[in-house]
Structure formats: structure tokens, C-alpha cells
C-alpha positions as CSV (number, residue, x, y, z in Angstrom):
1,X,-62.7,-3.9,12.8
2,X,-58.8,-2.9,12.0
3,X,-56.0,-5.7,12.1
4,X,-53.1,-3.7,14.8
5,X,-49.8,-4.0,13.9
6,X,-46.8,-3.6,16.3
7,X,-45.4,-0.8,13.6
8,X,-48.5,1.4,13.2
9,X,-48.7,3.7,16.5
10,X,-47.0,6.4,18.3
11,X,-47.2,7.6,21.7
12,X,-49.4,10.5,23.1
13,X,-48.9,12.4,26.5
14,X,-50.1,15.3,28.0
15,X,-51.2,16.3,32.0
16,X,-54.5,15.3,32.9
17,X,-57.4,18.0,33.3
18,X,-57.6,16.5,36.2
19,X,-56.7,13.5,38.5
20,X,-57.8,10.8,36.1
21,X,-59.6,12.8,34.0
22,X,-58.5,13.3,30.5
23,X,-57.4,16.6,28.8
24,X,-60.3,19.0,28.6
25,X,-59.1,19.7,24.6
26,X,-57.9,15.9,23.6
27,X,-57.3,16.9,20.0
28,X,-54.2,19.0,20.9
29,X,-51.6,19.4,23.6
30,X,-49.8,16.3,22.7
31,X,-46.7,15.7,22.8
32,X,-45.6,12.3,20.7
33,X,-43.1,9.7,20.7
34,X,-42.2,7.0,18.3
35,X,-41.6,4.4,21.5
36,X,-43.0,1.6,22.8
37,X,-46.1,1.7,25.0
38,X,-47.7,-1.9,27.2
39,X,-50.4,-1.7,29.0
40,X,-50.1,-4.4,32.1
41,X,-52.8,-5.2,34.8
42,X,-55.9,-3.8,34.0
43,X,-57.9,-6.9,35.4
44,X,-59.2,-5.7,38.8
45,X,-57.7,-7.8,41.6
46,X,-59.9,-10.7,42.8
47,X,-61.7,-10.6,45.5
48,X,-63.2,-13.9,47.4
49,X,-65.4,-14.4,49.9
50,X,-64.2,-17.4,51.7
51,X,-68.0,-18.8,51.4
52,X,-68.5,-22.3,51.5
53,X,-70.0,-23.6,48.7
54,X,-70.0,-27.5,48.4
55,X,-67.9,-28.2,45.4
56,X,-64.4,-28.6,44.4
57,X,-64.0,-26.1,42.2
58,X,-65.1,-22.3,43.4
59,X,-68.5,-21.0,42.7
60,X,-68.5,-17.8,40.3
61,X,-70.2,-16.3,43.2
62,X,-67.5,-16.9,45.2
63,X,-65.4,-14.0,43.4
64,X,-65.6,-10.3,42.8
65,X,-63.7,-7.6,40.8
66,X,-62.0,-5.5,43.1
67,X,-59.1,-2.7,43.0
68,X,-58.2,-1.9,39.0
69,X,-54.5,-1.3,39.5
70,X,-53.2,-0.8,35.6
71,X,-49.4,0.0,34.8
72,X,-48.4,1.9,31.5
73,X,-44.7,1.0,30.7
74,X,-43.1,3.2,28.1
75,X,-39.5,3.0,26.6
76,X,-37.2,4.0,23.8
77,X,-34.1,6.4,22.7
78,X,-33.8,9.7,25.1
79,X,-34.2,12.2,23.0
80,X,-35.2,16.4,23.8
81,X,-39.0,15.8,23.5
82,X,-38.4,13.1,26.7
83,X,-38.6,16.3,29.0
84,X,-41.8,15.8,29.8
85,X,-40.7,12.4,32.1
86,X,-38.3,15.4,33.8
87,X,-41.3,17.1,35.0
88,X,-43.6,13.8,35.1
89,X,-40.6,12.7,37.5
90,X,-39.9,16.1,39.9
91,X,-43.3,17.6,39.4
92,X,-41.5,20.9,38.6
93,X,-42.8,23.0,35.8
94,X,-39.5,24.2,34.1
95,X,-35.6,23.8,33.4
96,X,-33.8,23.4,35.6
97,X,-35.4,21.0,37.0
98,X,-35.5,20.1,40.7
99,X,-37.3,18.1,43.0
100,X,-40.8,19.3,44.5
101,X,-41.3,18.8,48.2
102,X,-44.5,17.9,47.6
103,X,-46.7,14.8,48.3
104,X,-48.9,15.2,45.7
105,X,-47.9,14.1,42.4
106,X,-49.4,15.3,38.7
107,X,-51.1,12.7,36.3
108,X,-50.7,12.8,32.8
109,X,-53.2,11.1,30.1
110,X,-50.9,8.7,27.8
111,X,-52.4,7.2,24.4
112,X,-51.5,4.5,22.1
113,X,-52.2,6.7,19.0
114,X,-52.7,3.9,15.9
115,X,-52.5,4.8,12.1
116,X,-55.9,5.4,12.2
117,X,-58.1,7.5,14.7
118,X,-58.5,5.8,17.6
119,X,-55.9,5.2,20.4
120,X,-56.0,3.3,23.4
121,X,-55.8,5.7,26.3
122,X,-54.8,5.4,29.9
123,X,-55.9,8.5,32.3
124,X,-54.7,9.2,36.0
125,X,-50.8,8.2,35.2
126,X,-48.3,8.8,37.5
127,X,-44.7,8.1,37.3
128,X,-43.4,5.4,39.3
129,X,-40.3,4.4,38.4
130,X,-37.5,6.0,35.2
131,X,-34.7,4.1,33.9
132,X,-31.9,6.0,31.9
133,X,-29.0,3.9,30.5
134,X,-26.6,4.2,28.0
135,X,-22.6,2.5,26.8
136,X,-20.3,3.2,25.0
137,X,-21.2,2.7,21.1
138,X,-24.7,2.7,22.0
139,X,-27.5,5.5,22.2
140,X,-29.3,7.0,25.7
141,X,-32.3,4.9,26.4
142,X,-35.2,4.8,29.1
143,X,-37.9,2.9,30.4
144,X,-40.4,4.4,32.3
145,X,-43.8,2.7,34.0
146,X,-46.3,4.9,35.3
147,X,-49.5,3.8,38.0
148,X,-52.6,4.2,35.7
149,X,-56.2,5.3,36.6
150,X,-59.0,4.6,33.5
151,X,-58.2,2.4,30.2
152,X,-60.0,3.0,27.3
153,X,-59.5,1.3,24.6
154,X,-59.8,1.6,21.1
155,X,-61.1,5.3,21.4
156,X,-61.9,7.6,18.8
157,X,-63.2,10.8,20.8
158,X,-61.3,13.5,19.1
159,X,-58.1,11.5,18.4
160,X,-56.4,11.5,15.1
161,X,-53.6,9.6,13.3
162,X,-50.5,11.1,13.7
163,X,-47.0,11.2,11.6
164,X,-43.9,9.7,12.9
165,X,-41.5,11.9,15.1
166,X,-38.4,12.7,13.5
167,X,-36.8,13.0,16.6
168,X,-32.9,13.0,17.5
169,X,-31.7,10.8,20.0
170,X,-29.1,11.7,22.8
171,X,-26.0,9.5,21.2
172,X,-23.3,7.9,24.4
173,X,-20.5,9.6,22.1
174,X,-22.0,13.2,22.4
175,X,-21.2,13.3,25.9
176,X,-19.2,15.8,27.2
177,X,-18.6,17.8,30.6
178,X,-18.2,14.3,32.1
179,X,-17.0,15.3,36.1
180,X,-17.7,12.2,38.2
181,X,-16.1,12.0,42.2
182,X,-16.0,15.6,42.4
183,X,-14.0,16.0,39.0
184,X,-11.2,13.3,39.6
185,X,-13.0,10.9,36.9
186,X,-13.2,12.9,33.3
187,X,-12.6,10.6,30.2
188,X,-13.0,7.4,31.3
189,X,-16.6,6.6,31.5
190,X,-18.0,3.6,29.9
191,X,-21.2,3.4,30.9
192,X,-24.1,4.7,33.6
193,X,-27.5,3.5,34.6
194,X,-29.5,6.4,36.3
195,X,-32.7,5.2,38.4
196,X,-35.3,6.6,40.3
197,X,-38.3,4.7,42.1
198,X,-41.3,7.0,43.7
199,X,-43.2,5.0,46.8
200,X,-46.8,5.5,47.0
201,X,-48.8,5.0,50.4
202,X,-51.1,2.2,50.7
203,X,-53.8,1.8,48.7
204,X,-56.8,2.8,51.4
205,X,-55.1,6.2,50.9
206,X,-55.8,6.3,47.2
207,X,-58.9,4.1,46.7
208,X,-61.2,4.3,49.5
209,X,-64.8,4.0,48.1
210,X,-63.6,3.9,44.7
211,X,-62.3,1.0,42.2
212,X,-60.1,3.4,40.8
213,X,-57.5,5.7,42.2
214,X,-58.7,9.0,43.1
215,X,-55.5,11.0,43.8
216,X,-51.5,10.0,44.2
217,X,-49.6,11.0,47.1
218,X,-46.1,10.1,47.7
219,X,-44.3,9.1,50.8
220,X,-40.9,9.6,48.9
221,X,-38.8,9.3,45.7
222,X,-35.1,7.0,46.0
223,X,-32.1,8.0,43.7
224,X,-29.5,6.1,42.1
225,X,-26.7,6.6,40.2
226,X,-24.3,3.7,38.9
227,X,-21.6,4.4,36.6
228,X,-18.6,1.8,35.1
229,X,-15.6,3.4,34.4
230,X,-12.0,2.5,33.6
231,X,-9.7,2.1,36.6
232,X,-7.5,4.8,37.4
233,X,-5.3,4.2,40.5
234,X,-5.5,7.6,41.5
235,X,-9.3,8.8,40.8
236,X,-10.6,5.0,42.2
237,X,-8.3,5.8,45.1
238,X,-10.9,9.1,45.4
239,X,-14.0,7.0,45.0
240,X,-12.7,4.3,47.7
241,X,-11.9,7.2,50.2
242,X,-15.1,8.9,50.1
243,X,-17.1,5.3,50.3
244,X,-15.2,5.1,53.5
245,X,-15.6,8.7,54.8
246,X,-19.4,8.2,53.6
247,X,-19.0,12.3,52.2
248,X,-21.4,14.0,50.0
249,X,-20.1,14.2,46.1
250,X,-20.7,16.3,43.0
251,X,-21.3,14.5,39.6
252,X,-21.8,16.3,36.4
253,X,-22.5,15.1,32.7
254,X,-24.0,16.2,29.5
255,X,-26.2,14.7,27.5
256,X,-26.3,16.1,23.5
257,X,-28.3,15.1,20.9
258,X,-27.4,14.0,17.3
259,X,-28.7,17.0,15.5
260,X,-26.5,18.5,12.8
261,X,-27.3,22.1,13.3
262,X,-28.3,23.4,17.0
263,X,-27.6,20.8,19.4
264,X,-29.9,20.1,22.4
265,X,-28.6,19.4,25.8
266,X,-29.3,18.3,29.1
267,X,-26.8,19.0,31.8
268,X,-27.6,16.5,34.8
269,X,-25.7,17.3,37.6
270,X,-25.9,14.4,40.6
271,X,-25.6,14.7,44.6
272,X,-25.1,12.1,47.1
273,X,-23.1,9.4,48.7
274,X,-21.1,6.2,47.5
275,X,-22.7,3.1,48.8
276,X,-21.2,0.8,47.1
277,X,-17.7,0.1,44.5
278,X,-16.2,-3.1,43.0
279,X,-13.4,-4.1,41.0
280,X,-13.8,-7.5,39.4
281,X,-10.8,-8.9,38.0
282,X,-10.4,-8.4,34.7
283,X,-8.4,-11.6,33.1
284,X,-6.1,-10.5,30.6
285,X,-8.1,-7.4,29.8
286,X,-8.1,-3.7,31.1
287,X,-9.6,-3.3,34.7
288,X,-13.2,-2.0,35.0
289,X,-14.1,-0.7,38.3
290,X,-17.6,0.4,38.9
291,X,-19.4,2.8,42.0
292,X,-23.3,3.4,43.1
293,X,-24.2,6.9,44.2
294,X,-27.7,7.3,46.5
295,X,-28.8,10.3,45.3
296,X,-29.4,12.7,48.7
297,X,-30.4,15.9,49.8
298,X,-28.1,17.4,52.5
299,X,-30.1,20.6,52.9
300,X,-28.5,23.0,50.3
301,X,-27.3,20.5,47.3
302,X,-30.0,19.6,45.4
303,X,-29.8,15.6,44.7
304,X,-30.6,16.3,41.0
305,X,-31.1,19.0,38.5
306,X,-31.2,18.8,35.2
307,X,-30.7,22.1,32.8
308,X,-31.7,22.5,29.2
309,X,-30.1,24.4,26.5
310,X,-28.8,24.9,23.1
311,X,-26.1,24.7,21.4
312,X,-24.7,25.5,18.0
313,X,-21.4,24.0,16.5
């Protein structure tokens, strides 16, 4: 029996062998991140029978285990290595990354690999929902939660400790290539939230005979983009029009890591319409106006891609 500590793990993923089934070779293939992994609702659901049994308080036979529905929430600093949630979110296989018109999704195995060799392991993930922030004087962070399958925990079958990543975080003053409302907002960004939520069918299309889910299917996957900026008469004057002419519009931004030598980028580039823009009053201080952009596909533009590369200073 081993005391846990909330310092003494890393994070393990890799795709599934198959749906809910974990890698065929678990002693490789990982890819691992120092961030922070919870495990939520692996109770199965209750189910009662209604019976009535004379007594205040329900009989035990009264309830059942039903539908294990377990949720994996990971978060941390964006970093390079994150690009496996790019193709955990699009279910494409390679920069740039694009949506797939699919409605089957991939699972992924995710571990909670401890100092020691055993890990508690989740099977049958799929994404559900990604959360990418970041502000000025800050660094890029996520939070992503993911549907799980199977929980096993403490397990030792083939697992080993691991080091801690060295890994170098996308940093908010890295930035660059900032083009928001089709290039009339460049320098002025103070912060963004990007957020995307996939919608799963109901569960008698997942469960049927099973306690567990045995495949994902998606019905669809919703886009956001939210960015605060400082007010510019002219460039809000843009947003404002285009909210009210409900047009399509281009955003473009960079993220770059801290690395000292060959920097690694992601260029996101952002399709879609305003829904939404506010300028609270500001009091003695500088006006902050903000905008939402619903990420949408109008047939050609893609609502997101995201492009890897390197580069050296």
C-alpha cells in the first residue's frame, strides 16, 4: 500500500486499440504531460424499481447499478506536446488540422501515471468539450474533459514511472500574426477564450445491452471564439457592422512557445459570424470592448485550422 501525493504523477495518453480497449503495446506510445488529471462519476447511475416495500427508508433491493458514465477532466499550460487534443478534437490525423465530417469519433486511453508503476487508467475517452484561454501577462492554458469507458485503478500491467516533462509552454506575450475582424484589429488584444463542445446522441445509441459505452457517435461539434480587446473607434466600428450584416469573418493568431532555440508554433486561423459585442463602461480607465465569434462552416472556409511549424530566431 503507497501513500499518493497530489505532486507524484504525470499524465499518459495515447488512441485506444480499440473503442474502449486499451493500447495493444501499453508500455510505449505515450505521450505525457505534467497536468492535472480528475476522474469524476464513475459510480453507475441508480436505478430503482419503484417496488413497494413497507418501510420508510428504501430496501437495498429496491436499487441497482446502472449506466457507468465516468468523465476524465484534464488541464494545464498549452504547450507543443498538447497536439494530440488537436486531433482528439477534429479527429484528423495531421497538421493542419481540420475538422472531420464524420460521426464517429476516436477514443484515446488516458493514465494517471504515479512515481511508482501503477497508474490509474481510463479507456474509451472521447473528447467532449476543450477550453483554451489565455491574458495578457499570463501563459496559454486548457481544460479539457473527455466521456470515459473502463476505470482501472491502481494498475500495474506494463506501466512504469515516468520523469517529469520539460515541456515549454505557449507564453500570451509570444503572440504574433494577431489579424482579428478580417485584419482591422492587430495589436490590441488582451485576451481570448477559444471553446468548443462536441454533442453526443442519446445514450440507447451508445449503451444498448451494455453498462458501458460501446462506441461514440456525434451529432455535432459547436465553436466559439471570444476575444477582449482595446477599443478602437474605427476597427469596433468594423466588428459592430459585420454583427449587424451577420457576414462571415477571418481571424488569425499565432501561438509560440517559450523555447530559446527553435520556436514551436501553432497558427489558428478562425471562421465564422459575430453573435454578440459589448462595451461596458470603463470609469476612469481605458475602454475595453469585447466580441463572440460562432465558429461556422459556409461551404469552402473551414471554421478552424490549426498549422504547425517551426521557427528559429
Amino acid at each position: 500500500m503507497a501513500t499518493r501525493y497530489g505532486n507524484d504523477y504525470v499524465v499518459g495518453i495515447q488512441a485506444d486499440s480499440a473503442f474502449d480497449t486499451a493500447p495493444a503495446t501499453p508500455a510505449t506510445g505515450w505521450i505525457y504531460l505534467p497536468d492535472k488529471f480528475e476522474i469524476t462519476g464513475e459510480a453507475p447511475q441508480i436505478i430503482e424499481t419503484g417496488a413497494k416495500d413497507q418501510y420508510i427508508v428504501p430496501y437495498n433491493h429496491t436499487q441497482y447499478a446502472g449506466l457507468k458514465k465516468p468523465t476524465v477532466r484534464l488541464s494545464g499550460v498549452l504547450t507543443n506536446t498538447h497536439e494530440i487534443l488537436l486531433k482528439a478534437l477534429t479527429n484528423d490525423t495531421e497538421s493542419a488540422y481540420t475538422f472531420a465530417n464524420v460521426n464517429t469519433v476516436n477514443s484515446y486511453t488516458i493514465i494517471q501515471q504515479f512515481a511508482t508503476a501503477e497508474a490509474n487508467q481510463v479507456t474509451g475517452c472521447v473528447l467532449e468539450t476543450l477550453t483554451i484561454r489565455g491574458e495578457a501577462g499570463g501563459m496559454i492554458t486548457y481544460e479539457a474533459t473527455f466521456r470515459g469507458g473502463t476505470v482501472t485503478r491502481e494498475s500495474n500491467i506494463e506501466h512504469t514511472a515516468q520523469a517529469v516533462p520539460d515541456l515549454k509552454p505557449f507564453l500570451f506575450q509570444n503572440m504574433s500574426g494577431i489579424s482579428l475582424a478580417d485584419g482591422d484589429i492587430e495589436n490590441n488584444l488582451n485576451s481570448f477564450e477559444i471553446s468548443f463542445t462536441r454533442t453526443f446522441p442519446d445514450d440507447k445509441f451508445m449503451f444498448q445491452n451494455s453498462q458501458t459505452w460501446t462506441a461514440a457517435y456525434q451529432c455535432k461539434m459547436t465553436g466559439q471564439l471570444k476575444c477582449s480587446i482595446i477599443y478602437d473607434s474605427s476597427a469596433d466600428a468594423s466588428v459592430y457592422d459585420e454583427l449587424i450584416k451577420q457576414v462571415m469573418v477571418p481571424h488569425t493568431f499565432y501561438f509560440k512557445d517559450a523555447s530559446g532555440t527553435t520556436y514551436e508554433k501553432w497558427l489558428l486561423a478562425f471562421y465564422g459570424q459575430y453573435v454578440d459585442y459589448s462595451l461596458p463602461d470603463p470609469d476612469r480607465c481605458i475602454f475595453e470592448s469585447s466580441f463572440t465569434l460562432n465558429l461556422l462552416f459556409d461551404g469552402s472556409n473551414e471554421p478552424l485550422t490549426v498549422t504547425l511549424s517551426s521557427e528559429t530566431p
